[in-house]
C-alpha positions, 0 to 999 in steps of 0.5 A: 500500500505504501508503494501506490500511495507514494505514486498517487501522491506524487501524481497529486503534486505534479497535477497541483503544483504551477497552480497559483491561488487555483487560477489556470496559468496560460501559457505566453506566446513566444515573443518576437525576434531575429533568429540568428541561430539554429538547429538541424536534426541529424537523426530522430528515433521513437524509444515507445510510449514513456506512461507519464514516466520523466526519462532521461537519455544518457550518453557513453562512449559514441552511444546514446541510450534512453528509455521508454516505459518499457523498452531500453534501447541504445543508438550510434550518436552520429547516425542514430543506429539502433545497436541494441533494444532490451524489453523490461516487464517492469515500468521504468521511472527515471531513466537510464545511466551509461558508463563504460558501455553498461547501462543501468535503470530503476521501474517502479518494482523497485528492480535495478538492472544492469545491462551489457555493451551488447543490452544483455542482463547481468543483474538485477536487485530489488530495492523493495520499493519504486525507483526514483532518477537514473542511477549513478555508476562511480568506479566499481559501485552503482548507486541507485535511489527510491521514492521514500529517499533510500540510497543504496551502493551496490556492487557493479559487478554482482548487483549486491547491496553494500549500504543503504542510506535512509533519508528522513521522507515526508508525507509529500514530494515532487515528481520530479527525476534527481540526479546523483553527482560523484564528488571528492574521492568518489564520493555522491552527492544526492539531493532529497526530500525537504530540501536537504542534500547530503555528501556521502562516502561511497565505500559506506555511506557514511555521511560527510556533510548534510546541508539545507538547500532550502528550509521549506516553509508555509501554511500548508504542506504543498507550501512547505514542498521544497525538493531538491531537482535536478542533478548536483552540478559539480564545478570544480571545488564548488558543488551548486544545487537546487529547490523547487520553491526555495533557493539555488545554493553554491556550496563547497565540495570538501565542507559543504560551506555556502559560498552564496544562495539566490531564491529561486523555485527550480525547476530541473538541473542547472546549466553553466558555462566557464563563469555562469550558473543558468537556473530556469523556475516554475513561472517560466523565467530563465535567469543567469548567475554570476558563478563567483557571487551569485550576482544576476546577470540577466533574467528572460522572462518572456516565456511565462507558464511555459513548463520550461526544462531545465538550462543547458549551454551550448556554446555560446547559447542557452537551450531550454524546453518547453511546454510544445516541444520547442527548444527555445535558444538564448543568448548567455550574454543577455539571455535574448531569443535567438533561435529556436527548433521544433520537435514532436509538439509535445512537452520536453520535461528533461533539460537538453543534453549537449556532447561535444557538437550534439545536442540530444532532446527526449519528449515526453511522446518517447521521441529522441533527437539528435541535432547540431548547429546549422551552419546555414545561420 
């Protein structure tokens, strides 16, 4: 029981949450511009019906691999070959992971797989409860996450559970996908429900630093909601993170110090560049950080409700999806539209993924793109 009711829960917050004062945010049309950028589909390839699942595409080596809710599949990055497909009788829930030509999921039966180069199944482990983001694989270790906020390490070559972690859950949470980040010596860096995101050995779990990303806050539960989304993003000695209706925080990665903090409701990872942070919020503004201070640079706020993902820099622009399959590009200099592509018309909900020239888009009608620069611009 305590499985399903997580999942109505989350489905309860997803519906809820982006309604303000139970009045319909329309969504704005998108402004005017000068296009002066844009982008050209090298390849699209339909990975199957996702079930409402927000499924993250991951790539290692010269493959891409994404998921649909019951299908897992891996693709040439240059010309969308399909190199293998493997079928899963559980529902998959966050996506998949890559590294060293392994992939690696988690369904809603709790069931972590990991599969071959060539998709073949050498493990699986129950983690007795649905599966929550895609899994991280750090050295000789892969670390998985549920709903309730358990984080197990098990070993990557027989699937068995070295440690688990148990993180303090709340009545309600946003469906959203974390990520998990390797830090210092191995170690993951996780965000969780509340809030709170945590530093962790990876031979034991033991925790090195716990800290508030954001303190919720309000009258009533869905008020108080502030998770932590998205993926910790690692720069250097600086580790940046951030809520759902509370702050993006800049932290140290040996100590867990904060360097800085700007309120914010996140939605999705953060992007940066050689000197920015880029944050996208749940009112559908994009806004550009100063990566020393936190000082804003710019703010677009020209895409109002439009279900923005999270940000992610290509170069000199910014991609972000949105709402109708649109990849709307900006400038990182003054956050101006530039350029945008279509996809399939419906909802991206995970930020774009750019590999070298590569940019890989997932919609949520189980469509995977590959698209580069069109230098016709």
């Amino acid at each position: 029981m305590r499985h399903f009711g997580s999942l109505l829960t989350l489905l309860a917050v997803l519906l809820t949450v982006g309604c303000s004062g139970g009045q319909r945010r329309e969504p704005a049309e998108l402004p005017n511009f000068d296009s002066t950028i844009g982008l050209k589909k090298v390849w699209r390839t339909s990975l199957g019906n996702p079930e409402g699942s927000t499924l993250t595409p991951a790539v290692s080596g010269d493959r891409v691999c994404g998921a649909s809710a019951h299908i897992v599949a891996c693709f040439d990055i240059d010309t969308g070959k399909e190199i293998f497909e493997r079928k899963t009788s559980q529902k998959i829930t966050g996506g998949v992971g890559s590294s060293e030509g392994e992939v690696f999921f988690v369904g809603e039966d709790g069931l972590v797989t990991l599969l071959d180069s060539s998709g073949l199944v050498v493990w699986e482990t129950n983690l007795s409860n649905s599966g929550m983001g895609a899994p991280l694989a750090v050295d000789d270790k892969i670390f998985a996450r549920d709903v309730q906020g358990k984080l197990v390490g098990l070993d990557r070559q027989t699937g068995e559970a070295e440690w688990d972690f148990m993180a303090p859950s709340q009545s309600l949470t946003l469906r959203s996908n974390p990520g998990l980040a390797q830090g210092f010596g191995g170690s993951i860096i996780a965000g969780f429900h509340g809030g709170v995101a945590m530093n962790l050995t990876s031979d034991s779990g033991e925790v090195r630093w716990k800290i508030n990303v954001s303190i919720p806050s309000g009258e009533n539960e869905l008020e108080r909601l502030s998770d932590v989304v998205g993926t910790p993003l690692v720069l250097g000695d600086t580790v940046c993170m951030a809520a759902f209706q509370g702050r993006l925080g800049c932290y140290q990665l040996d100590s867990g110090r904060l360097n800085w903090s700007f309120k914010v409701s996140a939605v999705g990872s953060l992007g940066f560049d050689q000197d920015d942070v880029f944050v996208a919020d749940e009112f559908g503004d994009v806004v550009a950080l100063d990566g020393r201070t936190g000082a804003v640079i710019w703010r677009n706020n020209s895409f109002k409700f439009r279900r923005l993902t999270g940000p992610t820099v290509l170069g000199r622009w910014v991609l972000v999806g949105d709402l109708d399959g649109m990849v709307l590009m900006m400038d990182t200099k003054d956050g101006s539209l530039v350029g945008t592509v279509k996809t399939d018309g419906s909802p991206i909900l995970v930020n774009p993924l750019v590999i070298d020239d590569k940019v890989i888009i997932q919609t949520s009608k189980g469509n995977l793109y590959a698209f580069v620069l069109d230098q016709d611009f």
